[in-house]
N, C-alpha and C positions, 0 to 999 in steps of 0.2 A: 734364544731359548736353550740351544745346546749347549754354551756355558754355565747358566743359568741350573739347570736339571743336574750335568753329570760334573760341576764344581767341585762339589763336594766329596763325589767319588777320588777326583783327580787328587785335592789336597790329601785326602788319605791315603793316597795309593803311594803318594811321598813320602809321607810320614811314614807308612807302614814299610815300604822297602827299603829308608832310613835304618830304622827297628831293626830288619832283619840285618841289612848289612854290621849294625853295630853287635847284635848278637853273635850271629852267625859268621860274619865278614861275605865274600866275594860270595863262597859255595853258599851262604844261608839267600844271599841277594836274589843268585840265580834261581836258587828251588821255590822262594814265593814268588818270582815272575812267572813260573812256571806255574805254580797252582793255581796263582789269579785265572792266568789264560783258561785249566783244566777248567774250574767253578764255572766262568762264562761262557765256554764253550759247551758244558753238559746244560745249564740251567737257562739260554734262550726262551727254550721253549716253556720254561719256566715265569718266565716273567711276561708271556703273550696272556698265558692261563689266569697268570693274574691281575693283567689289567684288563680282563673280561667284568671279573667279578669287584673291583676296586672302582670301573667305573659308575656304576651301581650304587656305591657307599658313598654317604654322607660328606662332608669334607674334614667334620671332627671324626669320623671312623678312617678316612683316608690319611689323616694326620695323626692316629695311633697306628696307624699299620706301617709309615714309615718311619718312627719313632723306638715306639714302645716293641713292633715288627722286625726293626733291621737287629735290636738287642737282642730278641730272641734268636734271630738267623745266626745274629755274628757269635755271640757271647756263650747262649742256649747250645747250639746243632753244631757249631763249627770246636766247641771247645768242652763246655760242660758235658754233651752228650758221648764224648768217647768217652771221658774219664767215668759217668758212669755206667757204661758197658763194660769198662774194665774192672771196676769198682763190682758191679754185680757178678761176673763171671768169677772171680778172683777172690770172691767173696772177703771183700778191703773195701777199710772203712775211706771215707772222703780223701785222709790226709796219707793214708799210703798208699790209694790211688794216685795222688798227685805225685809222689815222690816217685813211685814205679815211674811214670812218664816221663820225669825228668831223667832218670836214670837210659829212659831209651831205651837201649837193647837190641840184638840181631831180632830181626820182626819172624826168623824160623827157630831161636833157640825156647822153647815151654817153659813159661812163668814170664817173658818180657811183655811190657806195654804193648808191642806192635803183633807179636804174636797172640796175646789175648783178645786186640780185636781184630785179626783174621778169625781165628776161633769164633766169633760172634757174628762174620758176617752170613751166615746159611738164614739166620734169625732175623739180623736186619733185610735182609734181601726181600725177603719171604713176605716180609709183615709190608714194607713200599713199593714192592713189584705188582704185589695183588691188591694193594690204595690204590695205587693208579690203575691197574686192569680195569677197576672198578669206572675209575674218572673216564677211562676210553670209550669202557663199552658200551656207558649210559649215553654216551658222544653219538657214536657211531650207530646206535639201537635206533634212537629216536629219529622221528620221522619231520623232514626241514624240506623246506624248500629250493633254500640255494646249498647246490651238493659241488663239490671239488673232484671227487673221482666218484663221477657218477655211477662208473660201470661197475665199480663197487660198493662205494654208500647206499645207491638204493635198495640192492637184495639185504643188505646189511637191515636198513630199515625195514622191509619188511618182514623179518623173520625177528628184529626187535617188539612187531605187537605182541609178542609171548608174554606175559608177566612175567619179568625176575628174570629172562633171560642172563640178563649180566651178572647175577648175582650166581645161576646154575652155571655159566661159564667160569668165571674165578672161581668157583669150590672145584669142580674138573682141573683146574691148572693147580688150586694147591694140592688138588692128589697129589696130581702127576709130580709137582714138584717133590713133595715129601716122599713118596713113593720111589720115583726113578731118577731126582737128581738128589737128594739131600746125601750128605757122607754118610759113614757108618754109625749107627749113635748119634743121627740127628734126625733121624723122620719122626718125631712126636714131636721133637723142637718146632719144625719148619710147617709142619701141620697146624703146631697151636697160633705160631706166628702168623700163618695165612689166614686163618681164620681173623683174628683180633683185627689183620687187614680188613677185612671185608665188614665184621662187625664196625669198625672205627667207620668207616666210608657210609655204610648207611645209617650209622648214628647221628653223625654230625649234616651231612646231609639231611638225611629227614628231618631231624628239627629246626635246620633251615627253613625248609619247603612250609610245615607248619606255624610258625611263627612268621613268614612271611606271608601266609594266605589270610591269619590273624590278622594283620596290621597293615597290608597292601590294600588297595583298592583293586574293584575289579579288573581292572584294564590291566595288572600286575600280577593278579593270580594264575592265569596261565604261562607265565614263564615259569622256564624248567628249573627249579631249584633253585638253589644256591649259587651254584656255578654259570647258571644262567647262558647268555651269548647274545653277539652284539647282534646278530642277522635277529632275532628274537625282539629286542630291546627296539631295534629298528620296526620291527612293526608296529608295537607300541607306538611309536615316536608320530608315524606315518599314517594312523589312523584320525588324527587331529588331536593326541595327547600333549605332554610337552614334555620333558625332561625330567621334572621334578616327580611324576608320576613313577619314575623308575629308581627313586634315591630310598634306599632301605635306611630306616632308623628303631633305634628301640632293639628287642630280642634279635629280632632279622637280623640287624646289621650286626650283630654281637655274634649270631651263627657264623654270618657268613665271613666275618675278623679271625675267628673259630675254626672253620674250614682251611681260610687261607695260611695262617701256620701250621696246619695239619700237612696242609698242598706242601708248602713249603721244606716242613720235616722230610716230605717223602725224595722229594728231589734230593735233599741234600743226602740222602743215604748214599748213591753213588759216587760223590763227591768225595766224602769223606771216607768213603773204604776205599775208592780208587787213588786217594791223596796218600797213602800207606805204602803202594806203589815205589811212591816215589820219595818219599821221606818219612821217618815216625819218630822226628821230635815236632813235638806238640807246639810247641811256643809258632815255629817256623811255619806248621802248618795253619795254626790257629789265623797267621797273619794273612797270609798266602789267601786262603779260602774264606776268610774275614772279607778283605777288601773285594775280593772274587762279587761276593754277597752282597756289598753294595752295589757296584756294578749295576747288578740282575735285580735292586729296588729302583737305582736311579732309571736302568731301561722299561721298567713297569711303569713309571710318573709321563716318561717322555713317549710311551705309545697312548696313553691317556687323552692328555695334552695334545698331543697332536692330532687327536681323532685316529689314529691308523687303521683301526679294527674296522671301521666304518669305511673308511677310503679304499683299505687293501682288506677285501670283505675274506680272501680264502686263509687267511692268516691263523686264525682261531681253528681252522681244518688242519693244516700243518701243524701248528701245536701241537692237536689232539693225536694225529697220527706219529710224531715224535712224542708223547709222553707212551702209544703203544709199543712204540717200539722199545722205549728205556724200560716198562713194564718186562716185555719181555725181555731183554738183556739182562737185567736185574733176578729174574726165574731162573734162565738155563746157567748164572754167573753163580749159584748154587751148587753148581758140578764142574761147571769147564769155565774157565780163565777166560774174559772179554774185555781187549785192551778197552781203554776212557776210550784211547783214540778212536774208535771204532765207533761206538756210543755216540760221542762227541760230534763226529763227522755225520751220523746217519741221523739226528736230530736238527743239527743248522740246515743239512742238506735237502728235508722235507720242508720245512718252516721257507728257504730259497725259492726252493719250487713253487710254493704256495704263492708266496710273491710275487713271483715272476707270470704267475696265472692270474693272479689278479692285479696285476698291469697290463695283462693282456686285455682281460677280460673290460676292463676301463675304458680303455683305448675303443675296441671292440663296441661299446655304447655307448660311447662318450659322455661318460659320465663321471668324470674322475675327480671332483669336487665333490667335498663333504659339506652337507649343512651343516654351520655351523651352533645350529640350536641343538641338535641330536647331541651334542658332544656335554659331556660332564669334567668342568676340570678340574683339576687337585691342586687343593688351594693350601701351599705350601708355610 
């Protein structure tokens, strides 16, 4: 199955540092080895998130999401979306966007590629920091049964029965950010960004939630959203439902294909402003964080597939508290400089944890077999 799922990654990942070596030579080799690692190391916990919600879908929706999905990631976010951040800032059309890019430039000299989107990242930050505050807080609000850090989740949950708590907490963080972290001449930028966050999140969300209440049965309309979760999906399963009961088609599944490149956009924000870092010719990075992105689809099929969510139940907990924590790195990285590595390390390292507790936890009830009816697989 391991070959099978990440094959395809592998073949690219040759071709792709092919590419770069013939581009770039040794130094272009080195620096997409090096962004690969960056992209898979911020976006783990990127691909737990989304085989929450992937396992849910259809198998023709699972089969445009890693098709018509990986284009968008690779093509869309890793390449088309600087150029038009540069392109709008810059106010240049398509094709001297592209040529500005190729031309490169010192990323601190005013008018270069790399420097117009430093310029832009208070904007990007703002608008994915507070998507996901949003994805965390709706996590951490709601009231579950199986909790990971108790001692914390449950006040969490209970102070989540407020209406819209998460939605009054994100607008307090985009004060704060506009207010006390954005530069000089940029708090109405970072303001309007935080907000378009918050509005995008419960856009796409809600009419998830509705169109799924439209066209689910009932045994489905009480799952939370779009975003859903497998401890949820498992009750379902365990009340004498089957599986099929939880496979979204129709408008649903279309939200929830919908949400997940929204998910997806967000995550990559950091990637691709933290890939500036370390290089700002585009070809190089395009490859680098390209392949990075398959990666982080091929490990979304293979946590599917394998049931993991179900077996290793805190997983989907670590997620969420690494997508809080890139939320917030993402915010204060609006005023103060926050290495990947940092990011990087403090996302695998909760999502580890997570792991490591629910092998405990296994072990502890002996229970570490997943039925294999529960599971939904993506049928490639």
């Amino acid at each position: 199955m391991l070959l099978k799922t990440f094959g395809g990654s592998f073949a690219v990942t040759i071709l792709g540092l092919g590419a770069a070596m013939l581009y770039g030579g040794p130094t272009g080799l080195a620096i997409a080895a090096i962004l690969i690692i960056l992209e898979i190391s911020l976006s783990f916990d990127n691909a737990v998130v989304n085989a929450t919600v992937l396992e849910r879908l259809s198998p023709f929706w699972q089969k445009l999401f890693l098709t018509l999905g990986i284009a968008i990631a690779v093509v869309g976010m890793r390449l088309v979306f600087p150029l038009v951040i540069v392109g709008v800032t810059a106010k240049l059309n398509p094709v001297e966007a592209v040529q500005l890019a190729l031309e490169k430039g010192d990323p601190h000299t005013p008018g270069t590629y790399g420097y117009l989107m430093h310029d832009a990242h208070s904007a990007i930050a703002a608008f994915g920091g507070v998507f996901l505050l949003m994805l965390f807080l709706n996590f951490v609000f709601e009231e579950r049964e199986l909790k990971w850090l108790s001692w914390l989740e449950r006040p969490l949950a209970r102070v989540g029965k407020l209406e819209q708590l998460a939605v009054v907490v994100s607008m307090v963080a985009v004060a704060v950010a506009a207010y006390a972290f954005a530069p000089e001449g940029k708090t109405a930028t970072v303001l309007v960004s935080g907000i378009l966050g918050v509005v995008t999140y419960i856009l796409v969300n809600g009419l998830g939630e509705v169109f799924e209440s439209d066209e689910d049965g009932p045994e489905v309309q009480n799952l939370p959203g779009i975003h859903g979760s497998a401890e949820r999906l498992d009750e379902v399963v365990n009340r004498g439902g089957n599986s099929q009961l939880a496979v979204k088609v129709g408008k649903a599944a279309f939200f929830s294909f919908l949400y997940l490149e929204v998910l997806d956009a967000s995550f990559s924000f950091d990637g691709v402003i933290g890939a500036f870092a370390i290089t700002n010719d585009p070809i190089i990075m395009a490859i680098g964080l390209g392949v990075g992105a398959l990666y982080v689809r091929s490990l979304t099929v293979f946590l599917v597939r394998k049931g993991t969510l179900s077996e290793y139940v805190y997983l989907e907990h670590g997620a969420q508290w690494a997508i809080g924590a890139l939320a917030a790195c993402l915010l204060i990285s609006i005023k103060y400089e926050i290495p990947e590595v940092v990011t990087g390390l403090v996302g695998v390292g909760l999502i580890a944890a997570a792991f490591v507790s629910s092998i405990v936890r296994n072990r502890r009830n002996g229970d570490s077999a997943v039925d294999d009816d529960s599971r939904e697989l993506v049928s490639v």
